[in-house]
C-alpha positions in Angstrom: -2.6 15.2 -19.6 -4.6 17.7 -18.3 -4.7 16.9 -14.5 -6.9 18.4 -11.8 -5.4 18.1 -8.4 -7.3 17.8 -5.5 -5.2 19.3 -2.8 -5.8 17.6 0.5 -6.4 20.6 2.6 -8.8 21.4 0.7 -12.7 21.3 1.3 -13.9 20.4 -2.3 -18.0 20.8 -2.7 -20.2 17.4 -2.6 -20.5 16.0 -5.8 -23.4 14.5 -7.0 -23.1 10.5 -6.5 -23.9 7.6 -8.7 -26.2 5.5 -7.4 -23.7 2.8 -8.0 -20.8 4.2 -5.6 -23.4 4.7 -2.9 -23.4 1.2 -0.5 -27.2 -0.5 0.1 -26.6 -0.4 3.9 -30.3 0.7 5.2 -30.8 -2.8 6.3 -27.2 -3.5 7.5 -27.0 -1.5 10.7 -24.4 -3.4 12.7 -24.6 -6.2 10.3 -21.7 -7.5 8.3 -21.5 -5.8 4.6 -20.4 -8.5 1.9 -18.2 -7.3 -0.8 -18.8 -8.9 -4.8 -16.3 -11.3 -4.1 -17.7 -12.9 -0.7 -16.1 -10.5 2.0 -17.3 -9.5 4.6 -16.8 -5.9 6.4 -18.3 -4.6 9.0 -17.6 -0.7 8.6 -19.9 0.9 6.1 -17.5 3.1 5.5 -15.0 0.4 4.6 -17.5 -1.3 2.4 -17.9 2.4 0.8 -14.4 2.7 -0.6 -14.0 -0.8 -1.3 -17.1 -1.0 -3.4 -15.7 2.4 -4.7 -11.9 0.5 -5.8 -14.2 -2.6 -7.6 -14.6 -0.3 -10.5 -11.0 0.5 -10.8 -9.8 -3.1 -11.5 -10.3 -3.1 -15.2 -7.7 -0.5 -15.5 -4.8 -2.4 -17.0 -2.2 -0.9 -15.0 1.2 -1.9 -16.8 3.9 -2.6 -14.8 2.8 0.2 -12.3 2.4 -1.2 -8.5 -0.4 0.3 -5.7 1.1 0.7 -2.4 0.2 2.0 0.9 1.7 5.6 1.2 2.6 5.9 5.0 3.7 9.5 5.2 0.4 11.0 3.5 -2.1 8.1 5.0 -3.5 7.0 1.1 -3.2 4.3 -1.1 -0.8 5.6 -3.8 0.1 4.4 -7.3 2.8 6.1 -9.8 2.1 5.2 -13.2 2.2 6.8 -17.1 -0.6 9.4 -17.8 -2.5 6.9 -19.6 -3.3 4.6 -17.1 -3.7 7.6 -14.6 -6.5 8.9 -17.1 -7.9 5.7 -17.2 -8.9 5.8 -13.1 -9.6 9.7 -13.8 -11.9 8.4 -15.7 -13.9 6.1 -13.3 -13.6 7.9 -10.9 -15.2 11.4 -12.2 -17.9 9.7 -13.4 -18.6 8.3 -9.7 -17.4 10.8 -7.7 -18.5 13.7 -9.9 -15.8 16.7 -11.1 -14.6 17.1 -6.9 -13.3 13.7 -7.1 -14.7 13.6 -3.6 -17.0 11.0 -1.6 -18.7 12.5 1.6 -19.3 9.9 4.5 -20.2 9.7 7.9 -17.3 9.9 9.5 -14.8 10.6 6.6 -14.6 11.5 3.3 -12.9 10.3 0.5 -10.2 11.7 -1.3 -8.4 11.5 -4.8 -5.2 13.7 -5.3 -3.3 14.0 -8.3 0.5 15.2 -8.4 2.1 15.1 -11.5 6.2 14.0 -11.9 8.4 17.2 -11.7 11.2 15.3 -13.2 9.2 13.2 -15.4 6.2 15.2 -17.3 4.8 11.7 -18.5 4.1 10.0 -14.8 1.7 11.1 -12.1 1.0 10.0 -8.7 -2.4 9.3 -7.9 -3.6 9.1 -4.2 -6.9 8.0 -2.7 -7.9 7.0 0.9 -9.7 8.8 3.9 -9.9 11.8 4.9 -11.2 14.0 7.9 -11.1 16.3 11.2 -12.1 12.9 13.1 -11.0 9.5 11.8 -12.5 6.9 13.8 -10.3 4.1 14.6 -11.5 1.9 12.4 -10.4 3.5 9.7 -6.9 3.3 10.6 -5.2 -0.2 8.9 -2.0 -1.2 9.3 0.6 -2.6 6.7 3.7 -4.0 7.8 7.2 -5.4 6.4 5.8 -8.9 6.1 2.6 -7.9 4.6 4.2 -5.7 2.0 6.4 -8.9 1.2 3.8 -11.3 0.7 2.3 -8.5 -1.6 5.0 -8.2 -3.4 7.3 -11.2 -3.7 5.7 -14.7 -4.8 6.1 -18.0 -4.9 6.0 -19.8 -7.8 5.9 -23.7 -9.2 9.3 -23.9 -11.3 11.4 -22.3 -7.7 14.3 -24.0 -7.1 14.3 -25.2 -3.8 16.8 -23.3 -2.6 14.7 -20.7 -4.0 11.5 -22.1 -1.7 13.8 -22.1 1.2 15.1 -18.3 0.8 11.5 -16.9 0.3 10.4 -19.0 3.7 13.8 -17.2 5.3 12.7 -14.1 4.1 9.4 -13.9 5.0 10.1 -15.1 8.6 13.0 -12.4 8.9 10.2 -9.9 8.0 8.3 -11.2 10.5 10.8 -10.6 13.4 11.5 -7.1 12.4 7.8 -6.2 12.6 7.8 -8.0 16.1 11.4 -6.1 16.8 10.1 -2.6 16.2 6.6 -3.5 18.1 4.5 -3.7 15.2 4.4 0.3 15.1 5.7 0.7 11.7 4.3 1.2 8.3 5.7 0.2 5.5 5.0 1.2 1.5 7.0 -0.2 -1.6 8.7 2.7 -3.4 10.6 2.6 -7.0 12.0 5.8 -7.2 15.4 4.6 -5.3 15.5 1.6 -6.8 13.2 0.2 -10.1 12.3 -3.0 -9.3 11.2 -1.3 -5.7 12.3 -2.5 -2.0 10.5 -1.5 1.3 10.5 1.4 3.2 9.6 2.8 6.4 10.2 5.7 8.7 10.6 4.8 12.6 10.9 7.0 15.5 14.8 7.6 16.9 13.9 6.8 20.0 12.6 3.4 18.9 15.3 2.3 16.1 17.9 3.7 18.8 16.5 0.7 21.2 16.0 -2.2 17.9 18.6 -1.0 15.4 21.1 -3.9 17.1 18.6 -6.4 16.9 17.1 -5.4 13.4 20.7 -5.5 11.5 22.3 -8.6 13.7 19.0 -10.5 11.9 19.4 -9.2 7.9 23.6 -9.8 8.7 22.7 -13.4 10.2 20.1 -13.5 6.8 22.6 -12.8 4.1 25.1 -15.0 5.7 23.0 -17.8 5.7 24.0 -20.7 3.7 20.8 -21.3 2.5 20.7 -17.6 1.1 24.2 -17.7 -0.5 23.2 -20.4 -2.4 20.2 -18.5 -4.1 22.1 -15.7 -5.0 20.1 -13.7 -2.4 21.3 -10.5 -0.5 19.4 -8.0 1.4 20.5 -4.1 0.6 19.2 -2.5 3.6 20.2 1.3 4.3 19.4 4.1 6.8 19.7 8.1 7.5 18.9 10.2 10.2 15.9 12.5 9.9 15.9 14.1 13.2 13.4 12.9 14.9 12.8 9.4 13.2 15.5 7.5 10.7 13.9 6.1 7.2 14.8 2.5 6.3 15.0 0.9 3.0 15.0 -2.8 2.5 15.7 -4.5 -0.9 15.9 -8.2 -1.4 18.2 -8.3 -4.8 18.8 -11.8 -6.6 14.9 -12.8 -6.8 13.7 -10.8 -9.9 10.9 -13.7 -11.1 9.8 -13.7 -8.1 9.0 -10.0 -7.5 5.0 -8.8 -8.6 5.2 -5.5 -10.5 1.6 -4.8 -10.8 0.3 -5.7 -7.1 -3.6 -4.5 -7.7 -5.5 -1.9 -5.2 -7.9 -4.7 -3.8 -5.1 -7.0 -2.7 -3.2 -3.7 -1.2 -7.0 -2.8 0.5 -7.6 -6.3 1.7 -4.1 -6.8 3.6 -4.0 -2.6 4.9 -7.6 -3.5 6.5 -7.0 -7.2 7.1 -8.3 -6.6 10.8 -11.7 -5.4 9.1 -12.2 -7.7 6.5 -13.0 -11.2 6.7 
């Protein structure tokens, strides 16, 4: 595939725009944008990339996932050149050769890194950048909102199945409210292929939760109502330094687990405070 890659440091030259990826927002000034689908956003530039990821959603993805990439501050998806060339695609014909949308307060960004160890995958990154960021431009994604993204309910669940999804949910939950709300969280497969959750905390922060945060996954995969679904959490941990990076993965609950969560639904829940 022959992949251009828009190196985030970088200060690419403003493309010419379609008239299409441009928001109508003359008559909008501190009015509520409204989305295709009924939403309602407040930020223009919000309603900028989101009208912007509308045209990626025909892309059939495969079994590839979009996540919110906490250590580079994009959206991210890993996926087979093909489908990568398919949102190449859409996106140079909106965004023009720079891959690159200028804002008021932002621009935004697509970079491309291709797989060293795998020469048919690429990652593919798109999200805000800029010297300023205003503050509502900052989301938030954590272990419980991943999870609903990612693990579903379904109509044939055992109920002891029912009962282990409500468990795990609420344990997610606490652990957000444990660590005080001030971590992200993204889904990652390369440790593990059907993916599990991972985040990276400060030490000084996991050095004042890490009791509380393993007594509750210990108290979780002793739970009766766990053992009987065939459910155990796989949660590990190393020291970084300055922060520790934690891994959670729920095994036992394969049907269950959503292998193509789409860029809208990843959107919606990162900006959930924005969007309405």
């Amino acid at each position: 595939m022959n992949i251009k890659k828009t190196a985030s440091g970088n200060s690419p030259s403003i493309p010419k725009l379609s008239n299409s990826t441009r928001p109508d927002v003359s008559s909008a000034t501190g009015a509520k944008l409204k989305t295709s689908d009924g939403k309602n956003i407040a930020s223009s530039e919000l309603f900028a990339f989101r009208s912007l990821l509308e045209k990626l959603v025909c892309v059939n993805q495969e079994d590839s996932t979009w996540t919110w990439d906490h250590e580079n501050g994009l959206f991210l998806i890993q996926a087979q050149n093909n489908v990568i060339e398919q949102y190449i695609g859409i996106l140079t014909r909106e965004l023009g050769e720079a891959l690159c949308l200028p804002l008021e307060c932002a621009a935004i960004i697509v970079d491309l890194r291709p797989w060293k160890s795998d020469a048919d995958k690429t990652s593919m990154r798109i999200g805000f950048e800029g010297n300023h960021i205003p503050d509502e431009l900052y989301g938030h994604t954590g272990l419980e909102n991943l999870v609903n993204l990612h693990f579903i309910s379904r109509p044939d669940d055992s109920p002891d199945i029912t009962k282990a999804l409500t468990l795990f949910r609420s344990l997610c939950a606490k652990i957000d409210v444990t660590l005080e709300n001030k971590c992200e969280w993204m889904w990652e497969k390369h440790w593990k292929a059907d993916g599990l959750a991972f985040a990276v905390v400060k030490t000084y922060l996991w050095s004042d939760k890490s009791a509380v945060v393993e007594g509750e996954i210990e108290r979780f995969n002793n739970a009766l109502e766990i053992q009987n679904a065939g459910l155990l959490i796989d949660f590990s941990k190393y020291n970084r330094g300055s922060s520790f990076n934690l891994r959670i993965a729920l095994n036992g609950l394969k049907n269950n687990l959503r292998k193509d969560t789409r860029i809208l639904d990843v959107f919606d829940t990162h900006f959930s405070g924005s969007i309405y």
